[in-house]
C-alpha positions in Angstrom: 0.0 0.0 0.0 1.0 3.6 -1.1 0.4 6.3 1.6 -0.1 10.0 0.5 1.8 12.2 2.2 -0.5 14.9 2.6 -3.6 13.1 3.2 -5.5 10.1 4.9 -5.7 8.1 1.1 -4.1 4.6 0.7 -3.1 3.2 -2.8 -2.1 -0.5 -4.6 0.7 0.6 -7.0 2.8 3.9 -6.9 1.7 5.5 -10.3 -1.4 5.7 -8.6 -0.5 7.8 -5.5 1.9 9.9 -7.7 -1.5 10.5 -9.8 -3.3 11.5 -6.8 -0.8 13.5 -5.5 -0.3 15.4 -9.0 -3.7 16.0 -9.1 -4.5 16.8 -6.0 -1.1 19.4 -5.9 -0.2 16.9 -2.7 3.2 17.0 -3.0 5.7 17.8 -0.3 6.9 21.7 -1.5 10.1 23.3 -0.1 9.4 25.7 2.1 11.5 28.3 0.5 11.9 27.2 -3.2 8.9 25.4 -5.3 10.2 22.4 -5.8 8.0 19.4 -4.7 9.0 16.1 -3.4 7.3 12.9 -3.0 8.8 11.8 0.9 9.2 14.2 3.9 12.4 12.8 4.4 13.5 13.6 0.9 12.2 17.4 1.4 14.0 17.5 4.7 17.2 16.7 3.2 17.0 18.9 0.3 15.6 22.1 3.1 19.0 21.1 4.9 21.5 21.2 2.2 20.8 23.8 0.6 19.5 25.6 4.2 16.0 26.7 2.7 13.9 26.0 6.0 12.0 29.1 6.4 12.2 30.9 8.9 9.8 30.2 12.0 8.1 32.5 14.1 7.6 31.6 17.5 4.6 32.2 20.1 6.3 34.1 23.1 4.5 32.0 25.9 4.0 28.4 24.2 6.0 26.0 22.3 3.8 26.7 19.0 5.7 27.9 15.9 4.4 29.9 13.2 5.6 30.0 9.0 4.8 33.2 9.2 5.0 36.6 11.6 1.3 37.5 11.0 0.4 33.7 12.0 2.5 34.0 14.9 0.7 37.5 15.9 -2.6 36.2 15.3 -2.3 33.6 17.4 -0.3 35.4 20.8 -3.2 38.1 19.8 -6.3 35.3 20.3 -5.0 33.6 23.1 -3.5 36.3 25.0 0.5 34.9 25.1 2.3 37.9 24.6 5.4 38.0 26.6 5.2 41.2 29.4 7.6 44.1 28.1 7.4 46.9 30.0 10.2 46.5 33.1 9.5 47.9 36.2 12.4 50.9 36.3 13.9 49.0 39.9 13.1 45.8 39.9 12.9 42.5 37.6 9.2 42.4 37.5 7.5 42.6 33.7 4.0 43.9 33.1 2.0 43.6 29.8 0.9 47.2 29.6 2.6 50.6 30.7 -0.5 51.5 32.6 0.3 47.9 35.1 3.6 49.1 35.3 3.2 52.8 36.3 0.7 51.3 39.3 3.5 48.8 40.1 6.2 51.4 40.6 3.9 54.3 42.0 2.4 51.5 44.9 6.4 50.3 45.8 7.6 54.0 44.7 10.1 52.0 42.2 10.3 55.2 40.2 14.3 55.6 39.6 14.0 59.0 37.9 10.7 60.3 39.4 10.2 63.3 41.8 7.1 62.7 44.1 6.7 66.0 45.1 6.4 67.4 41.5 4.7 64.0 40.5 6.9 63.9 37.2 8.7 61.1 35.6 12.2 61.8 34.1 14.0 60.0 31.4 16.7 59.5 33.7 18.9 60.3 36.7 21.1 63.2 35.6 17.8 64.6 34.4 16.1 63.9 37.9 19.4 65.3 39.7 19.3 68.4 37.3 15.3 69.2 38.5 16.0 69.2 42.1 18.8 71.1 42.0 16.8 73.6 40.4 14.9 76.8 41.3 11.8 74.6 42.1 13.8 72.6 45.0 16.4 74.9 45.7 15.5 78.0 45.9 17.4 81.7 45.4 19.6 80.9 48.6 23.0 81.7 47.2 23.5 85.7 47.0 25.5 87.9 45.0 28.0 89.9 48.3 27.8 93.0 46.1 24.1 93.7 45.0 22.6 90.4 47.0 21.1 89.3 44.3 19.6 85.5 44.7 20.4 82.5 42.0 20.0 79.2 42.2 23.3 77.9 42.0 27.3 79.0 42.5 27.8 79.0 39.1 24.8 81.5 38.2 26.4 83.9 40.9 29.7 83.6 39.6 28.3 84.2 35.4 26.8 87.2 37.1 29.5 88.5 38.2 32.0 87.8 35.2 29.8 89.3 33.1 29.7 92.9 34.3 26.1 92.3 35.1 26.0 93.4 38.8 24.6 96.8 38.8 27.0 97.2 42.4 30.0 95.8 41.0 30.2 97.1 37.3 34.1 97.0 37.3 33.8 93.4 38.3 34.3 91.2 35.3 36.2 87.3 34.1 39.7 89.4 34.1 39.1 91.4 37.6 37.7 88.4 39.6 40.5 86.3 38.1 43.2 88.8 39.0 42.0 88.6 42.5 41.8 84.7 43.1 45.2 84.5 41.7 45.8 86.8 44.1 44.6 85.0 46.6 45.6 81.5 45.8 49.1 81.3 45.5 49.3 77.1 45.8 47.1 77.2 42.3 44.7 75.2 44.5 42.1 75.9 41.1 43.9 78.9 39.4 46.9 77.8 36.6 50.3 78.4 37.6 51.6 80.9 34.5 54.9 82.7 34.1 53.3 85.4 33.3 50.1 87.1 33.6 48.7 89.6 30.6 45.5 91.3 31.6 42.9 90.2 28.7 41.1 92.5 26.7 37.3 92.8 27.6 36.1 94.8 24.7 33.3 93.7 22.5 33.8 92.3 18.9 31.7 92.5 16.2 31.7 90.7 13.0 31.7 92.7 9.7 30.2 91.3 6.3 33.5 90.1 5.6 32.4 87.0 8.2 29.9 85.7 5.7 31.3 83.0 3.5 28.5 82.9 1.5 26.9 79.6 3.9 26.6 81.5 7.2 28.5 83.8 9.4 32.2 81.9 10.3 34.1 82.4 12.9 38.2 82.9 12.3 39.0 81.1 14.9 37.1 77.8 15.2 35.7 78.3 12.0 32.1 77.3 13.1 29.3 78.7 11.3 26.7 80.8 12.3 22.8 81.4 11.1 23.4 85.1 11.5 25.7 88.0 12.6 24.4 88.1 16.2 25.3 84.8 16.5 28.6 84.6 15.5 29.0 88.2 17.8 27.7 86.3 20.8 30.0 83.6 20.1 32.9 85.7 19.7 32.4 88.0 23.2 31.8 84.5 24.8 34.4 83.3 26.9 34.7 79.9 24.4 38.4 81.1 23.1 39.7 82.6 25.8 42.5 81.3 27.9 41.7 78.4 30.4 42.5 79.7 34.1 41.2 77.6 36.5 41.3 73.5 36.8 39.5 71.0 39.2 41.5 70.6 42.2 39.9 66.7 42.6 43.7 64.8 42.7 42.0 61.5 43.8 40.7 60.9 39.9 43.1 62.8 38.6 40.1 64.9 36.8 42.7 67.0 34.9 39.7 69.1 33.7 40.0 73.1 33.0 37.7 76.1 32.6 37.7 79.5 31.2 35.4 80.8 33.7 35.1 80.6 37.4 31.7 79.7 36.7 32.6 77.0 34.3 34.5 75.3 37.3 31.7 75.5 39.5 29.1 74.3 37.0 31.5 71.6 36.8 31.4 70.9 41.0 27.2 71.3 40.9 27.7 68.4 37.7 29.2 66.0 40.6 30.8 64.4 37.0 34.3 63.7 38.7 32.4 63.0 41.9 34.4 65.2 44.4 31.9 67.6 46.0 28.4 66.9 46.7 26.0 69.8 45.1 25.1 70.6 48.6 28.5 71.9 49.6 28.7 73.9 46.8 27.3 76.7 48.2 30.0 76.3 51.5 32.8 76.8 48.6 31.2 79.9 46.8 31.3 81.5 49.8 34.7 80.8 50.7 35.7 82.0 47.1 33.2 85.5 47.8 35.2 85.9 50.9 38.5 85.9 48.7 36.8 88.1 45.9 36.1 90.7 49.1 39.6 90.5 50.1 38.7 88.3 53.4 40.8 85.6 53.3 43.5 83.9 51.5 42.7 80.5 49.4 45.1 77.6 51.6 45.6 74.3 50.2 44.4 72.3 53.2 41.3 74.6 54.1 40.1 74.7 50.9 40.3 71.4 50.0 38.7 70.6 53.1 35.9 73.0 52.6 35.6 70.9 48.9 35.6 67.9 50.8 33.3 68.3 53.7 
């Protein structure tokens, strides 16, 4: 007896299944090419040397597998075996829908990058750390000691004050203040040690039509290109090419890292990126720096790093 291979009929002679099996189009077919072949095993072999299985779709919960992705997605769709996907942000546990997972982590408070009192989410940490260490959380409680001006942070003060911006202080400026912590800090605790010292010129630039290369406004220096002349002016009176004066006193990591601006170097303590001062003690060293700026006190290696260092 003659079996065909595709269905339940039996048959006396060969010819006569391959008849059926013509006829009926039950053949065995490749599952990647079309040709057909009368055993499973001689299909099998021909899939495997010449590697045209095709490719199979599994369910994400059950052993089934599918020929096809839309097979696969029909099935997980009627039967409910998707695979959870959407992670808890602390812990292992998987939930099928956002809205399960939200009620998992508000419930445990597995948020890593939420702020309860705000109720908002954040993309991440650094973002988290950047909202409450703003004006929301922390206040205007560091002052400017010439016009007492409030800012948020060290590094706001310090712009103000580098910039000619305090209407008490209008003489105070990048070059005055950093005159007077060299001054002050003899060691180089954060000021570069320099043979010589050439007082900077703090006039304003302004581009001419002669910046415009006939793409945007470029600057000579860094040859970046601007979408217009006020741009490449506030680039230029920026302090982006001028000299780098102060450095990160952090020797444990060997930060190495410099700054043109006083305020650049305490933007980079509020960052904690080389992890040396806490954001909270910040505002401990700004006024240990206003104190030399007021002609208070000398910068000393082991006080100030102290002060840094809590």
């Amino acid at each position: 007896m003659y079996e065909c291979l595709c269905c339940e009929n039996y048959f006396y002679d060969q010819d006569e299944c391959d008849d059926h099996m013509a006829h009926y189009d039950h053949w065995i077919e490749c599952e990647t090419c079309p040709r057909t072949f009368r055993s499973q095993s001689a299909c099998n072999q021909h899939m495997n040397t010449l590697d045209h299985r095709a490719p199979v779709f599994p369910c994400q919960s059950c052993d089934r597998e599918f020929r096809s992705e839309n097979a696969s997605i029909q099935h997980m769709n009627a039967v409910g075996h998707w695979k959870p996907r959407f992670v808890c942000q602390k812990c292992p546990e998987k939930f099928y829908n956002q809205d399960a997972a939200d009620k998992h982590m508000d419930m445990l408070e597995h948020y890593r990058a939420y702020c309860r009192p705000c109720d908002r989410h954040f993309q991440n940490e650094n973002n988290l750390r950047v909202h409450l260490n703003s004006k929301t959380h922390r206040g205007t409680k560091i002052t400017c000691p010439f016009c007492k001006g409030g800012f948020v942070t060290a590094s706001g003060a310090s712009h103000h004050l580098e910039q000619g911006s305090c209407p008490k202080a209008p003489r105070m400026n990048r070059d005055t203040i950093l005159h007077m912590v060299r001054q002050s800090d003899p060691h180089g605790i954060i000021t570069n040690k320099q043979l010589e010292w050439h007082k900077e010129e703090q006039g304003q630039y302004s581009a001419t039509d002669r910046a415009y290369n006939g793409y945007g406004w470029e600057c000579y220096l860094c040859h970046r290109e601007f979408n217009s002349c006020n741009a490449l002016n506030q680039h230029a009176n920026s302090p982006v090419h001028q000299q780098k004066v102060y450095h990160c006193p952090n020797k444990r990591v060997m930060c190495g890292k410099q700054f043109v601006s006083l305020a650049g170097l305490f933007n980079h303590f509020e960052s904690e990126s080389c992890g040396f001062i806490r954001f909270e003690r910040v505002q401990q060293v700004q006024q240990q720096l206003t104190d030399t700026i007021t002609g208070r006190r000398l910068l000393t290696g082991s006080s100030f790093v102290r002060g840094l260092q809590g």
